[in-house]
N, C-alpha and C positions, 0 to 999 in steps of 0.2 A: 461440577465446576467447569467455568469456559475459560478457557483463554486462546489471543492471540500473541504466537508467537515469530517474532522475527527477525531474519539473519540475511548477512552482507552488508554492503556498506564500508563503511571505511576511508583512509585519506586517496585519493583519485586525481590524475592527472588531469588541468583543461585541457579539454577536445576530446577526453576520453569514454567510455561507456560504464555505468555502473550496473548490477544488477541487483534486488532486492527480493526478498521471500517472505513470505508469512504463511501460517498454517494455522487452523485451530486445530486444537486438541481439549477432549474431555467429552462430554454428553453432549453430542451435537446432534440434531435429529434433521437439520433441512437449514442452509444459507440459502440467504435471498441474494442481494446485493454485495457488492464490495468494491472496497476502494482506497485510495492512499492519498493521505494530505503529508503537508512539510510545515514545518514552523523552523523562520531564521529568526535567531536571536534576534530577541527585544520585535519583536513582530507575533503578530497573530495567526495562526493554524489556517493557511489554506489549502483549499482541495486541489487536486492534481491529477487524479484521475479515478477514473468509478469502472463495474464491469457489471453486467446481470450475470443472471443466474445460467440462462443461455449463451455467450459470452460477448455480448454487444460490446463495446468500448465507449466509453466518453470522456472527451477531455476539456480543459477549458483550453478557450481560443491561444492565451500567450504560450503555452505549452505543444498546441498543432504541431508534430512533426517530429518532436523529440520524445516523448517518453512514449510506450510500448505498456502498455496492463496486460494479463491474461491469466486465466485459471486452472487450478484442475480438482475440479469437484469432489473427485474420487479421494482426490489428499486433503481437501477441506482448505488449500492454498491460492495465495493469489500470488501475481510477481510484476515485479515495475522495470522496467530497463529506461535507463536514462543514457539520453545520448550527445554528443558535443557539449558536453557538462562546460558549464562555466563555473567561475567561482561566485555566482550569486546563483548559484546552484546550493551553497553551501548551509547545511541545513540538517535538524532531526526529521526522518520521517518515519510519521505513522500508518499502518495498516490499519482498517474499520472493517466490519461483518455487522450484517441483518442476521443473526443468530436464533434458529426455535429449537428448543434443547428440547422439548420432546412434543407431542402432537397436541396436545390441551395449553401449550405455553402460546404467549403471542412473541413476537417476534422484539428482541432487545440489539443493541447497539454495544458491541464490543470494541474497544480498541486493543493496538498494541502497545508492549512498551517507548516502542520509539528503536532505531536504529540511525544513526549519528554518519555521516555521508560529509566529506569534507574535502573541498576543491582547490588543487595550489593550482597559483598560473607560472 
């Protein structure tokens, strides 16, 4: 069994910086990709930021500058740092994994529970 698990988050100052983790843990044999979307109330799940496997970064354009992705293989983790947070920052976010739990599997789409990040001005 795979899961992604993920910690930080919390209620956060405007202007302030968050930081975010996830990790899998269970029969992991090789992550591909990773990356972290948000979902604000009553809105739909979007992406935020992606990492390869190598540790390229991508982000989408309204986000340039503010958030920070990076990995470490070794721990099976990704991490997000959010920066000059606003309160339309305010939002659950998820972690995602390319996940191949062993060498004859193809590669499946894990998320995480969600991690709850919330902005006063």
């Amino acid at each position: 069994q795979v899961q992604l698990v993920e910690s930080g988050g919390g209620l956060v100052q405007a202007g302030g910086s968050v930081g975010l983790s996830c990790r899998g843990i269970g029969d992991i044999f090789n992550i591909r990709d990773m990356g972290w979307y948000r979902q604000k109330a009553g809105e739909k799940r979007e992406w935020i930021a992606s990492i390869t496997k190598p540790g390229v970064p991508i982000y989408p354009q309204f986000l340039q500058g503010r958030v920070t992705i990076s990995r470490d293989n070794d721990r099976n983790a990704v991490y997000l740092q959010i920066h000059s947070l606003e309160v339309e920052d305010t939002a659950l976010y998820y972690c995602r994994a390319s996940i191949l739990r062993t060498s004859r599997d193809s590669y499946q789409e894990f998320w995480g529970q969600g991690t709850q990040v919330t902005v006063s001005s």
